[in-house]
Backbone as JSON, one array per atom type, in Angstrom:
{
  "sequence": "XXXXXXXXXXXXXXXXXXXXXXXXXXXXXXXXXXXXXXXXXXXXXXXXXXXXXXXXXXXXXXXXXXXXXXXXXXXXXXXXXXXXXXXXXXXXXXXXXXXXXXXXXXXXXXXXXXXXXXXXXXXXXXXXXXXXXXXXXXXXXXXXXXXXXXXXXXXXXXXXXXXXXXXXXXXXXXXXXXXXXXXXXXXXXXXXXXXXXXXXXXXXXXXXXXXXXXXXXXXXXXXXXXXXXXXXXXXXXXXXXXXXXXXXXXXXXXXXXXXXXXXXXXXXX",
  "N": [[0.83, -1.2, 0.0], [0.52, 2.2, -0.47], [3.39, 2.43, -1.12], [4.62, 3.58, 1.65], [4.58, 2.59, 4.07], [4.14, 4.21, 6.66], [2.21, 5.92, 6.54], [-0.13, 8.28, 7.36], [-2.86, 8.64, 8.67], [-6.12, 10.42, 6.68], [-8.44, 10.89, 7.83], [-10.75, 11.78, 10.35], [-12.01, 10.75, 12.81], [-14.78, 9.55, 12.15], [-17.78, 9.18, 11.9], [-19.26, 6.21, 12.41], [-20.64, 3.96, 10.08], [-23.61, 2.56, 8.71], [-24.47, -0.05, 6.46], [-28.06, -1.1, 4.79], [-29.56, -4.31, 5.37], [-28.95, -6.15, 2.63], [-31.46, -7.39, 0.28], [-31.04, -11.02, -0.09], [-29.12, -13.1, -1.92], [-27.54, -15.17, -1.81], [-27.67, -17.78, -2.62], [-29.18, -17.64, -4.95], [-27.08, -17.39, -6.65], [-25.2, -19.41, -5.89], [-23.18, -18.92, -3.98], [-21.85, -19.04, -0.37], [-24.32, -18.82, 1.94], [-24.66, -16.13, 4.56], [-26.2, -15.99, 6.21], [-27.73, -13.05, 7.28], [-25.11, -12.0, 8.96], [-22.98, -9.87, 10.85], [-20.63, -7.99, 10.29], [-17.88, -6.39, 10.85], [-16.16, -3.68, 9.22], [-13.31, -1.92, 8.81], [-11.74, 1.11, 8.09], [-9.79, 3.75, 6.2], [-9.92, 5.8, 4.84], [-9.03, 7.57, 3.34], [-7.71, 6.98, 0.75], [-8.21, 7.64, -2.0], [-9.47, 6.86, -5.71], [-10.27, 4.65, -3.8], [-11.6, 4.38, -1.34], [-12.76, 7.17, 0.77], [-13.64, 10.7, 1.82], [-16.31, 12.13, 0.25], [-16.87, 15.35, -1.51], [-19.48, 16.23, -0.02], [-19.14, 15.12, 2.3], [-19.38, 12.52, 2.65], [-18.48, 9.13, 2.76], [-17.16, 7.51, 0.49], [-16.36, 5.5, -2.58], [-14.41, 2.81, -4.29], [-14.06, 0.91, -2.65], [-16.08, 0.43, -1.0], [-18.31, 0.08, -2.76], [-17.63, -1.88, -3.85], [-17.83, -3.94, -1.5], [-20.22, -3.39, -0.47], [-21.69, -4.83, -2.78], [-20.72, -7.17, -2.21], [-21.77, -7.42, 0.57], [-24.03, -7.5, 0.0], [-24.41, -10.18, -2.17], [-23.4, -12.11, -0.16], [-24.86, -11.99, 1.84], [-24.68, -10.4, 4.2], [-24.21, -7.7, 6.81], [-23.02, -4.54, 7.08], [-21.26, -3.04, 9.02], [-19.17, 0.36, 9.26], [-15.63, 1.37, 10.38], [-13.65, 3.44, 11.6], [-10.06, 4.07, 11.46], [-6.52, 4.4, 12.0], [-3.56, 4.14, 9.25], [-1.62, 3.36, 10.54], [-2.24, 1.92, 12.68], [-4.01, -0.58, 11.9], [-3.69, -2.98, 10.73], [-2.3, -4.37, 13.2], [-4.68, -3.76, 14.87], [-6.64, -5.36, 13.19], [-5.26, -8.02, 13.51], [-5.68, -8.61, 15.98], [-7.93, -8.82, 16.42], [-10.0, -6.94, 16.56], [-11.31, -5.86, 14.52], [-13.18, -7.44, 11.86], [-12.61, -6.83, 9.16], [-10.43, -5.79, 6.93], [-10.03, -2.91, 4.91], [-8.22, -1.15, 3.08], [-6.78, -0.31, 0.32], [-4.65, -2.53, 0.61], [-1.73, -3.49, 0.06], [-0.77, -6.89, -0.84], [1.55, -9.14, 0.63], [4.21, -10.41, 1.73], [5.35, -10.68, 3.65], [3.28, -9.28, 6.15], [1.74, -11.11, 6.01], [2.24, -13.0, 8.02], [0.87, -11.62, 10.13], [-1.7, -11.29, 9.4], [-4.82, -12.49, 7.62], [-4.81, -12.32, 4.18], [-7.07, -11.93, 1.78], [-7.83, -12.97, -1.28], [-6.53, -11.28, -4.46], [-8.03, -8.78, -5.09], [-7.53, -6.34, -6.84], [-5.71, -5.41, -8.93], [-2.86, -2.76, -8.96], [-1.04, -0.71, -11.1], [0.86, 1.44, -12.1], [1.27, 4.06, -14.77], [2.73, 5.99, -17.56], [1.81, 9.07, -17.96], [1.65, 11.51, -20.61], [2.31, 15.01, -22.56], [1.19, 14.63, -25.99], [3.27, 15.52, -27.88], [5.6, 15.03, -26.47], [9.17, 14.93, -26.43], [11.28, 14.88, -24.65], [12.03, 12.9, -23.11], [11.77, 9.08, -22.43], [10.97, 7.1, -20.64], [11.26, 6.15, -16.94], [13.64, 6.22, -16.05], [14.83, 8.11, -18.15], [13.6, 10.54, -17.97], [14.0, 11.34, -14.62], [16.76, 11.9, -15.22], [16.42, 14.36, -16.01], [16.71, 17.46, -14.23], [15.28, 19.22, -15.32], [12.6, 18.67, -15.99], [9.39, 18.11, -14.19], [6.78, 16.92, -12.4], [3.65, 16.02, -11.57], [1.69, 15.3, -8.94], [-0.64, 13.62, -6.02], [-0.58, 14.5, -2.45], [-0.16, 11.68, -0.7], [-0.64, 9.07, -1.75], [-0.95, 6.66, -3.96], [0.38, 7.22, -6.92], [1.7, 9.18, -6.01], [3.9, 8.35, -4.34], [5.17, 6.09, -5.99], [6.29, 7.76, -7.43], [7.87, 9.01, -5.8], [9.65, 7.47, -4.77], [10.05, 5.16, -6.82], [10.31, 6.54, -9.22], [11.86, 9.1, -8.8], [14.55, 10.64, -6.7], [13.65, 9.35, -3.51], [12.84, 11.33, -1.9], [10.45, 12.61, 0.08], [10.15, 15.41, -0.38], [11.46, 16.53, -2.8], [11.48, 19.16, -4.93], [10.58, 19.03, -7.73], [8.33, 17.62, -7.23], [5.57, 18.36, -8.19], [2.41, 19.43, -5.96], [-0.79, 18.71, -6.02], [-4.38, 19.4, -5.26], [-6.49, 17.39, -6.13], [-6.61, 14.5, -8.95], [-7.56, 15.46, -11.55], [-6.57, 18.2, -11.43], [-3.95, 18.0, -11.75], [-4.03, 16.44, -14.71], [-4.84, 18.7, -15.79], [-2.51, 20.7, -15.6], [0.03, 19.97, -16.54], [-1.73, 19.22, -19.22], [-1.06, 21.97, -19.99], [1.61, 22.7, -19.72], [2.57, 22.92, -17.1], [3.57, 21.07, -15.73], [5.52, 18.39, -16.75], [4.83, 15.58, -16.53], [2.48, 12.83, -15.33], [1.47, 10.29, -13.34], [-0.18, 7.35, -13.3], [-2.65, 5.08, -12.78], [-3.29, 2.09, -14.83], [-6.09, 1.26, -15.67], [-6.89, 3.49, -15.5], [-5.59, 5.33, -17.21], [-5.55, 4.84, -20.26], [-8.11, 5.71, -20.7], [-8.4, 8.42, -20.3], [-6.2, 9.26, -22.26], [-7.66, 7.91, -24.72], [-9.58, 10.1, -24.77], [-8.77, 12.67, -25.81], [-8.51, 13.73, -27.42], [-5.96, 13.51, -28.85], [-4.12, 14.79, -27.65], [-3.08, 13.72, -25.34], [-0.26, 11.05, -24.31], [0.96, 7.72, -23.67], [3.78, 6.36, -22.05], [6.64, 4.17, -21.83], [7.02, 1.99, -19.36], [5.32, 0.13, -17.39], [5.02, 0.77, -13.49], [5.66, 0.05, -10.53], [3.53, -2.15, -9.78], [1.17, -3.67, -7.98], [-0.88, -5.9, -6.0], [-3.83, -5.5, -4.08], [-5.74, -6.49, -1.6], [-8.23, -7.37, 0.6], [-7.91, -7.51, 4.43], [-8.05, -10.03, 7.41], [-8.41, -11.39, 10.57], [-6.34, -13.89, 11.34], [-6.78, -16.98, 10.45], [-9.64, -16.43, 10.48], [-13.03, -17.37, 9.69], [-14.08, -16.21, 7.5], [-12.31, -15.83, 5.27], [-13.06, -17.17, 2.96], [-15.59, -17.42, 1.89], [-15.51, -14.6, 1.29], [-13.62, -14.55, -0.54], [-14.62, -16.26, -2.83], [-16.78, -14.37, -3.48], [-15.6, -12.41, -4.45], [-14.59, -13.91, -6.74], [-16.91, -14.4, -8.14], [-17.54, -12.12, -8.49], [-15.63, -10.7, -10.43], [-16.29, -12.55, -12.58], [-18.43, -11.85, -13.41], [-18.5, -9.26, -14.67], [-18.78, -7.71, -12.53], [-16.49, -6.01, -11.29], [-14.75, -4.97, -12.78], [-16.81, -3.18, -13.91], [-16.79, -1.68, -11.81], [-14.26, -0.67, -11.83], [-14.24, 1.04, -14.01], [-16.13, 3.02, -13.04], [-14.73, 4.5, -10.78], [-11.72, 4.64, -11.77], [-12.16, 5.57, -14.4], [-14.45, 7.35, -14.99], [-15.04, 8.51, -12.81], [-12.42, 9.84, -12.16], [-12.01, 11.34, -14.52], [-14.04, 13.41, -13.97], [-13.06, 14.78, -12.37]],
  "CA": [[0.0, 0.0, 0.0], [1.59, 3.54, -1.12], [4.82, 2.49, -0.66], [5.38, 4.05, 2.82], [3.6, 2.11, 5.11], [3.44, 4.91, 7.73], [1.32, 6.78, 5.7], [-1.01, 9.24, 8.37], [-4.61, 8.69, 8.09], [-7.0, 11.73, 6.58], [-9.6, 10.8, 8.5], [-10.64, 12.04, 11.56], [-13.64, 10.93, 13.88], [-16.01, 9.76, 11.08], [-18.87, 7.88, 12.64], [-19.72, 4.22, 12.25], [-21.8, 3.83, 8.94], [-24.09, 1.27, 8.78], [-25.3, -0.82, 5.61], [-28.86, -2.1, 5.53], [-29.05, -5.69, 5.37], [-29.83, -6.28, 1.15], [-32.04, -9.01, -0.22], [-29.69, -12.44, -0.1], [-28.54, -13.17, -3.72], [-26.44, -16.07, -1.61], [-28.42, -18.93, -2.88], [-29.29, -17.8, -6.48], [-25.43, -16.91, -7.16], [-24.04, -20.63, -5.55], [-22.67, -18.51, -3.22], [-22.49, -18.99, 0.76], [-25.67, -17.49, 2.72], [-24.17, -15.72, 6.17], [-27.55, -15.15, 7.02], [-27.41, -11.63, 7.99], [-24.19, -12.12, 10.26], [-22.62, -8.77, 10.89], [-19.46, -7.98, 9.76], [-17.1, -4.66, 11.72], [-15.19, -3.6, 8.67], [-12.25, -1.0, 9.13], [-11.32, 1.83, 6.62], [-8.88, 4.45, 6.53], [-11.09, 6.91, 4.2], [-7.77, 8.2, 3.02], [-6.79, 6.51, -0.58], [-9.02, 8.08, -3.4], [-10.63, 6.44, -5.08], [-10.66, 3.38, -3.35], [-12.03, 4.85, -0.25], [-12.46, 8.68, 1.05], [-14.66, 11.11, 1.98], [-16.51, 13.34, -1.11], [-17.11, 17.07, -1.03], [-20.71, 16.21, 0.74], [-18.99, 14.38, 3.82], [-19.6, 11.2, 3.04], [-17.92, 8.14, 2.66], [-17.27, 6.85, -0.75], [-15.15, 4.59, -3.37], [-14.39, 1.88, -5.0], [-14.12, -0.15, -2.03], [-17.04, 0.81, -0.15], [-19.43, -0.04, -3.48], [-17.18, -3.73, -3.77], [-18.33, -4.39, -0.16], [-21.88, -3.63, -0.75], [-22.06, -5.86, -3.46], [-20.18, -8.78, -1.58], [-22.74, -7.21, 1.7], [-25.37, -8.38, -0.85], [-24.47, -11.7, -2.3], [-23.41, -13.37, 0.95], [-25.74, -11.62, 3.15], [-24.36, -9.89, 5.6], [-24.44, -6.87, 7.76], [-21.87, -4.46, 7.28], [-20.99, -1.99, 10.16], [-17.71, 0.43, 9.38], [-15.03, 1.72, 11.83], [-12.14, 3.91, 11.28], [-8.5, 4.08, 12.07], [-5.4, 5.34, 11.29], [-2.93, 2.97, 8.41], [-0.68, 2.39, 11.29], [-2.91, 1.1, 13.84], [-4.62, -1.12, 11.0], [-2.78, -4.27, 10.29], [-2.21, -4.52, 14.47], [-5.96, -3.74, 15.03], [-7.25, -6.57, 12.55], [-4.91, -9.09, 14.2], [-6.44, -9.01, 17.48], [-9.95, -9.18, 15.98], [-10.72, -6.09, 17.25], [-12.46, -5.84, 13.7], [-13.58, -8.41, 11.18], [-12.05, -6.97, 7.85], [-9.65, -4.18, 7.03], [-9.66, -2.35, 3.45], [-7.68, 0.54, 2.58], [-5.6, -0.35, -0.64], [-3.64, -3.05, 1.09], [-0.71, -4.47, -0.94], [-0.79, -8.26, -0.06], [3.11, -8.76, 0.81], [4.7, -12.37, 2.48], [5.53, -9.87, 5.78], [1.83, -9.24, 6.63], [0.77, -12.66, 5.95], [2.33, -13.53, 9.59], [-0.21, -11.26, 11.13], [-3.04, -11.37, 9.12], [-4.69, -13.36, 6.69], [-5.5, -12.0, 3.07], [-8.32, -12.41, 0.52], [-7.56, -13.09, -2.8], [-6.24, -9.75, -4.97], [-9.8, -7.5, -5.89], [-7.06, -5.41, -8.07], [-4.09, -4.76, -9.44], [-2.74, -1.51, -9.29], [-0.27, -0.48, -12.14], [1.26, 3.17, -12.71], [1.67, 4.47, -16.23], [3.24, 7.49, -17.39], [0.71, 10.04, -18.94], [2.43, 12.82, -20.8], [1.9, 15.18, -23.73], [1.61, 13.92, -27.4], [4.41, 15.97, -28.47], [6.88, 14.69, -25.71], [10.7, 14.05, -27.02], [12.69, 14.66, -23.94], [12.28, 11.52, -22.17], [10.94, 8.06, -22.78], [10.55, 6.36, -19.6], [11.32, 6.8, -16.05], [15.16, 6.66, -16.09], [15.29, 9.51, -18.71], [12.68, 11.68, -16.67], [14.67, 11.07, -13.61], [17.93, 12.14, -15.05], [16.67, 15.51, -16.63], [16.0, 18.0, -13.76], [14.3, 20.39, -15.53], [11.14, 17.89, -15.83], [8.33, 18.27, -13.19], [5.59, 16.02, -11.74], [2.57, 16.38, -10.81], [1.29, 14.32, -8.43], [-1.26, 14.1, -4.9], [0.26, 13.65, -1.41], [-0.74, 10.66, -0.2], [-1.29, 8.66, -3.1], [-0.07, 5.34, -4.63], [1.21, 7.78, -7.86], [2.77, 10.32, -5.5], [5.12, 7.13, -3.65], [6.1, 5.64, -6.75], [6.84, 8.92, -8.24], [9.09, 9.66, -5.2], [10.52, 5.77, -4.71], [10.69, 4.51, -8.24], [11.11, 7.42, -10.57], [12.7, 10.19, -8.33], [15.36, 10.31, -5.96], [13.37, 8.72, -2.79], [12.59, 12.71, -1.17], [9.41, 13.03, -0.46], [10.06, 17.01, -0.34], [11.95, 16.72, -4.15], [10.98, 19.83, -5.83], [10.54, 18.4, -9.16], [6.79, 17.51, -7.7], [4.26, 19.6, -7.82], [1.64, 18.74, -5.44], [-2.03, 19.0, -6.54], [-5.43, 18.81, -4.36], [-6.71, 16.55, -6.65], [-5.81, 14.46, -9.61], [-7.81, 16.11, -12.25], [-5.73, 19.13, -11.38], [-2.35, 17.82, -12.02], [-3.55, 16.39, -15.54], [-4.95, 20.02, -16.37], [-1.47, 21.37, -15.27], [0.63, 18.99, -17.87], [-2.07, 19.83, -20.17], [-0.81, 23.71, -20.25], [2.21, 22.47, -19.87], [3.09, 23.17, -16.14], [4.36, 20.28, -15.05], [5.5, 17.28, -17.6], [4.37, 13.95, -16.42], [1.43, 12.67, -14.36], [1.48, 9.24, -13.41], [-1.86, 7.07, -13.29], [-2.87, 3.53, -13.01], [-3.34, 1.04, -16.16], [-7.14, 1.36, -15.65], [-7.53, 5.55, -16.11], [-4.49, 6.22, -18.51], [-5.67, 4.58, -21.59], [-9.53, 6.51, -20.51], [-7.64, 9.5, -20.66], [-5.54, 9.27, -24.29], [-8.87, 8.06, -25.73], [-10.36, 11.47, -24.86], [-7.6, 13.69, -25.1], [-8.23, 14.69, -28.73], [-4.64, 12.78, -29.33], [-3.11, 15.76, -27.16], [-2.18, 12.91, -24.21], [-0.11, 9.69, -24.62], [1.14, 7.04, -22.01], [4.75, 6.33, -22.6], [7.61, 3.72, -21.24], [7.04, 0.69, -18.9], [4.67, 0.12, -15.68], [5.38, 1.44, -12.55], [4.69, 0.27, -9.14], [3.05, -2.84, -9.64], [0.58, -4.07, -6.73], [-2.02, -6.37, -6.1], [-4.54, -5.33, -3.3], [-6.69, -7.61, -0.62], [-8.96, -7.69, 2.25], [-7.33, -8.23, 5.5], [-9.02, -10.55, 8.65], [-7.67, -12.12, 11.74], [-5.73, -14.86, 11.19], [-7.77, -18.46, 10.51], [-11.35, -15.9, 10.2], [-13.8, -17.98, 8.38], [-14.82, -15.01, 6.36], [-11.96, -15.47, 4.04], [-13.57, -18.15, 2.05], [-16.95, -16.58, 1.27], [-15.76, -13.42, 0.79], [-12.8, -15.07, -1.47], [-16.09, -16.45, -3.28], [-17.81, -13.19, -4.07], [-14.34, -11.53, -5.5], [-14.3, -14.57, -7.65], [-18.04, -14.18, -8.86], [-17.47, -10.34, -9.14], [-15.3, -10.54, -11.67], [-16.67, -13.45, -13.5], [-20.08, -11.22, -14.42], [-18.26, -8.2, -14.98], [-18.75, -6.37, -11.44], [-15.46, -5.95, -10.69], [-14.88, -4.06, -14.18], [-17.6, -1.79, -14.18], [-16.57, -0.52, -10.51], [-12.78, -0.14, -12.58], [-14.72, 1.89, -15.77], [-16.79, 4.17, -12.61], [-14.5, 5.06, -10.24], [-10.73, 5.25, -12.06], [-11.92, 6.4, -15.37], [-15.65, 8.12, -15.26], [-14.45, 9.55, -11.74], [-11.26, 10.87, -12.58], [-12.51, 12.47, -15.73], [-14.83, 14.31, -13.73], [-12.81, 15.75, -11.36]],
  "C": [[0.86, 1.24, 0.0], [2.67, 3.5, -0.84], [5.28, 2.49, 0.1], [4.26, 3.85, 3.61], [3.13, 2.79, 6.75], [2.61, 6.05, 7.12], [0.0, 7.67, 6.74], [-2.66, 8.99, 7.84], [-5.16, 10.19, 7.69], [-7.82, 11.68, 7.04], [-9.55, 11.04, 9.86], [-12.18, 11.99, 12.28], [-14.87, 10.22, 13.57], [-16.55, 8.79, 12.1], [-19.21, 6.68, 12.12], [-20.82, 4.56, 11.09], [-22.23, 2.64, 8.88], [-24.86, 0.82, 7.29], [-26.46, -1.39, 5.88], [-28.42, -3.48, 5.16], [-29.87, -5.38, 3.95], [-30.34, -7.19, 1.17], [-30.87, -9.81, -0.41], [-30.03, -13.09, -1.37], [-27.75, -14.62, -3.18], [-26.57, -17.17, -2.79], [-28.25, -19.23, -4.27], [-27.97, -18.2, -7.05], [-24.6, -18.19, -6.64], [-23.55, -20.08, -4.72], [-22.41, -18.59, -1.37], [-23.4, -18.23, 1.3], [-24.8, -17.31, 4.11], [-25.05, -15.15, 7.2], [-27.56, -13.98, 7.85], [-26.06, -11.7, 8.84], [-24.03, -10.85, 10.16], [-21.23, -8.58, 10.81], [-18.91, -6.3, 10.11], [-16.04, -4.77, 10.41], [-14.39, -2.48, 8.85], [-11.58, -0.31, 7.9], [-10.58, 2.97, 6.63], [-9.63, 5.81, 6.01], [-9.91, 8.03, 3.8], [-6.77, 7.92, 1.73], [-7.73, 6.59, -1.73], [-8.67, 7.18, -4.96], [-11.31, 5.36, -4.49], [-11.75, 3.6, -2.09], [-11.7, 6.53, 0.03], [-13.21, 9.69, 1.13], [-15.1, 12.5, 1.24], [-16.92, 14.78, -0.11], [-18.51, 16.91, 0.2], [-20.12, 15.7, 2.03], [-19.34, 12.91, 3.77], [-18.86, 10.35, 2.58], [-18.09, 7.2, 1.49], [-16.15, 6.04, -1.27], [-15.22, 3.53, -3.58], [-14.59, 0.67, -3.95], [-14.99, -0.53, -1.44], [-18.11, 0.09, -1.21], [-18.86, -1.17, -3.88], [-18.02, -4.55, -2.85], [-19.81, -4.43, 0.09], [-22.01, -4.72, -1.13], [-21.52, -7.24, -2.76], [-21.01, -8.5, -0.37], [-23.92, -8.27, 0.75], [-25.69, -9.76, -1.61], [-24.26, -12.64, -1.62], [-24.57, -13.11, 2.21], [-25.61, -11.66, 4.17], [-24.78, -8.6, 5.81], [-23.09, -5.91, 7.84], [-21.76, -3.02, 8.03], [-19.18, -1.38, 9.69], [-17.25, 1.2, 10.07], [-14.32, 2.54, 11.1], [-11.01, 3.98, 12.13], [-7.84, 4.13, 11.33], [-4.67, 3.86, 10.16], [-2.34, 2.3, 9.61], [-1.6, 1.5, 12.03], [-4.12, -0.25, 12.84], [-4.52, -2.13, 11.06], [-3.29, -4.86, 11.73], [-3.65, -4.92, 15.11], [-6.84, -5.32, 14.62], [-6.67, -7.83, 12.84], [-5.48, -9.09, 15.21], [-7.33, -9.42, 17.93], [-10.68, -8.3, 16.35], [-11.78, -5.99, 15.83], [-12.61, -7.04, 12.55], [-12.56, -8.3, 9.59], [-11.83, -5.79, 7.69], [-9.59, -4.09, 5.48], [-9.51, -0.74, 3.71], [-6.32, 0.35, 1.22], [-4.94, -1.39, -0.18], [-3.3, -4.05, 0.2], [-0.53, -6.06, 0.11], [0.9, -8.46, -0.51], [3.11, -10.06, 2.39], [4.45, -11.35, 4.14], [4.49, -9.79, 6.82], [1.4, -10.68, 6.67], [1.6, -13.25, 7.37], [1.57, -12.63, 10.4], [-1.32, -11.28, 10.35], [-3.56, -12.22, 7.8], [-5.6, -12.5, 5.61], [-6.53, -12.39, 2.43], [-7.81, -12.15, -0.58], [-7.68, -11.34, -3.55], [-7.88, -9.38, -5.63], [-9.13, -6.56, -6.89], [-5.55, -5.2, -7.93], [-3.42, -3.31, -9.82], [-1.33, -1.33, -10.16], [0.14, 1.14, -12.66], [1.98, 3.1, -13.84], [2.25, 5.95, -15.97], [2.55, 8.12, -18.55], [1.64, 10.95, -19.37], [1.85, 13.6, -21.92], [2.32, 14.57, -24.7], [3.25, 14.48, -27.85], [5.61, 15.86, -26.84], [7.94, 14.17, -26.1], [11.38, 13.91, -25.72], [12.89, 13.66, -22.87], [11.22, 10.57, -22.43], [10.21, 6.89, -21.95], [10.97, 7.0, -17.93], [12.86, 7.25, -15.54], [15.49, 8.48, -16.83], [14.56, 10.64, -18.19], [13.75, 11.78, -15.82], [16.05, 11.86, -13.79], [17.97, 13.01, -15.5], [16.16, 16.29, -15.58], [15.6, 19.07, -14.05], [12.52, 19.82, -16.16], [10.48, 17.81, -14.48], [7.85, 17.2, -13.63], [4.62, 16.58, -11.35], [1.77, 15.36, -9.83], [-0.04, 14.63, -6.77], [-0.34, 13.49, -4.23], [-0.8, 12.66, -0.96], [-1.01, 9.47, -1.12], [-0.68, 7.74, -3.53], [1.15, 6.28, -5.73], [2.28, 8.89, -7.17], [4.18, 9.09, -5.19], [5.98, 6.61, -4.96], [7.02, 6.58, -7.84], [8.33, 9.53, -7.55], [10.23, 8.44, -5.12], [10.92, 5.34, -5.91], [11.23, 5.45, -9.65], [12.11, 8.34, -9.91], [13.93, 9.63, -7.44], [14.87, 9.32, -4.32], [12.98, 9.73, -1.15], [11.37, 12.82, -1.35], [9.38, 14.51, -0.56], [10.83, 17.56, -2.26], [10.78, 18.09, -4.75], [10.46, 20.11, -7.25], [8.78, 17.66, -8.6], [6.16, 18.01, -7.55], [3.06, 18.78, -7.74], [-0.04, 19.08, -5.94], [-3.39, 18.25, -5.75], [-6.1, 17.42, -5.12], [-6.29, 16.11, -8.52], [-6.13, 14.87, -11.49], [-7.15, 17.77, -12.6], [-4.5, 19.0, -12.19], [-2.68, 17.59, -13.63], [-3.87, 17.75, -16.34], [-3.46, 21.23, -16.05], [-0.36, 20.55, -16.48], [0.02, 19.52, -19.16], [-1.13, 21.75, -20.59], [0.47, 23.75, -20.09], [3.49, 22.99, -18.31], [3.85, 22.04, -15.53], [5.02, 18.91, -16.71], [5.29, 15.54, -17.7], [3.42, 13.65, -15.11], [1.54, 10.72, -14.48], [-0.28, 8.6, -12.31], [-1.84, 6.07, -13.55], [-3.31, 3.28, -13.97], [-4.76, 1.47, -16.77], [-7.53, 2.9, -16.22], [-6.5, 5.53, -17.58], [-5.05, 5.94, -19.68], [-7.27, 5.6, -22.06], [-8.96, 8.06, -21.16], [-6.97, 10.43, -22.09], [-6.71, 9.29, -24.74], [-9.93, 9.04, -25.68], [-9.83, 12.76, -24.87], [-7.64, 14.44, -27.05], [-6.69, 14.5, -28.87], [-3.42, 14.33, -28.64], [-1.95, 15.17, -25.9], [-1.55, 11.26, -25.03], [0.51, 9.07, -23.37], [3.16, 6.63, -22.77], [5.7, 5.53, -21.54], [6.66, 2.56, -20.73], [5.81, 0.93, -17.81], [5.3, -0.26, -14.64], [5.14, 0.77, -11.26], [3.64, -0.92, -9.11], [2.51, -3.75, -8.24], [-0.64, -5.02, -6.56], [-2.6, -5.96, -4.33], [-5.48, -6.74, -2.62], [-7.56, -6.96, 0.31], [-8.11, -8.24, 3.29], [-8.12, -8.9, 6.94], [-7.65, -11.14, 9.67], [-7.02, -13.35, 11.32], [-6.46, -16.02, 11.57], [-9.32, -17.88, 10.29], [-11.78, -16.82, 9.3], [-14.42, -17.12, 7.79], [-13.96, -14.63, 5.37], [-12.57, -16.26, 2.95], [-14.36, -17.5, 1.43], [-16.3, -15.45, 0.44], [-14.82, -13.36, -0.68], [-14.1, -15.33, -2.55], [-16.96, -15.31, -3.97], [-16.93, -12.25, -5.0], [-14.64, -12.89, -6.9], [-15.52, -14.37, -8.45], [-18.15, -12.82, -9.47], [-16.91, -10.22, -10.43], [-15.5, -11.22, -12.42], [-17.91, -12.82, -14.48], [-19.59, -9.76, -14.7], [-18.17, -7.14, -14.04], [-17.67, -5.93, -11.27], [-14.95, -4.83, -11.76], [-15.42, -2.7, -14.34], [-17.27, -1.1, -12.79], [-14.79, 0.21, -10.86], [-13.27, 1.03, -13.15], [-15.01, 3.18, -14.18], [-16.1, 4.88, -11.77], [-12.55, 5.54, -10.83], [-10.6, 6.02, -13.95], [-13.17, 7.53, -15.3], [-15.5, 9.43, -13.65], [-13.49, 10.43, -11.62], [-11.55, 11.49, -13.43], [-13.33, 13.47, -14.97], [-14.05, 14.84, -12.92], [-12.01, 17.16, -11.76]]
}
């Protein structure tokens, strides 16, 4: 998860949200029924757009509208908590809560405190740039011209690998220019303020194919990650919920929550 696993939570305070219980799809779908059980999931509300809280105050993202849908085909009950990244991992070993999502890179180290669920996504950083870009072709030749900028958010999978894998390993490097959000940064490239925006597999190609051939993606991928669910160690709620990732993406859910929240969401912002 973003590289720098002490990463500060943005969240502060939010109150317990509660899911109703949906009609149970268990049955139809082959799926286990958990007959309503209730399920304490744990969220950081701090990694856009997987999770994070919109201009209205509320609690949105990609992960939040996964969890529904797996709330709704096993039929459960889903109650969520917050806490900081650090206290996360620690937290979900103890059992203080049932199931932790915030981006988390599944990684051998963790798997002695907690036990994963099968990857829900692969995260992949590209390098967006303008069409007419000559002076560098990947991340080496970026890297070794410093009169090329970044644009990037703090906090952010693309900010970490921007500072870890392309830059020197500063997060204070002046070569990035920070941006509230990431519709900003590619309207700053556009005009030609900064020269490279980096953006997962899923948006970048969204992007070019609406760019009136003014954007292209250029060089290798970046930062390669696969994401999970985390539970207590031995929880019988990795199976099922293993189970509903696997059905998700078999009918296409898993896809269309890709298409709405890293290309139809980022375009709008």
């Amino acid at each position: 998860m973003r590289f720098v696993p002490t990463l500060a939570s943005l969240a502060c305070g939010l109150a317990a949200v509660v899911l109703p219980a949906l009609a149970p799809q268990a049955e139809a779908a082959g799926l286990p029924d958990l007959k309503g059980r209730e399920v304490v999931v744990v969220t950081e509300n701090a990694y856009p757009p997987l999770q994070f809280i919109d201009k209205s105050g509320q609690a949105v993202g990609w992960e939040y509208d996964a969890m529904a849908e797996i709330a709704k085909r096993l039929n459960i009950k889903v109650t969520y908590q917050n806490t900081s990244w650090d206290a996360m991992i620690p937290a979900v070993s103890a059992g203080e809560y049932d199931l932790g999502m915030t981006g988390i890179t599944i990684r051998d180290d963790r798997k002695d405190k907690v036990d994963f669920s099968d990857p829900y996504m692969r995260s992949e950083m590209i390098m967006l740039v303008r069409a007419d870009e000559t002076r560098f072709t990947d991340a080496k030749s970026f890297a070794a011209n410093p009169d090329l900028l970044m644009a990037a958010q703090p906090g952010t999978t693309p900010f970490y690998v921007g500072v870890y894998e392309v830059l020197d390993g500063n997060e204070a490097n002046p070569r990035i220019k920070k941006f509230e959000t990431f519709g900003a940064g590619v309207a700053a490239l556009r005009a030609g303020d900064v020269d490279l925006v980096l953006t997962d597999g899923t948006a970048g190609p969204g992007y070019v194919s609406t760019s009136n051939g003014t954007l292209k993606i250029i060089g290798e991928k970046l930062g390669t990650e696969d994401f999970g669910f985390i539970f207590k160690k031995g929880s019988d709620l990795v199976a099922p919920i293993n189970a509903a990732i696997a059905a998700m993406k078999a009918d296409g859910t898993i896809a269309a929550l890709d298409k709405k929240w890293f290309i139809d969401y980022k375009m709008g912002q």
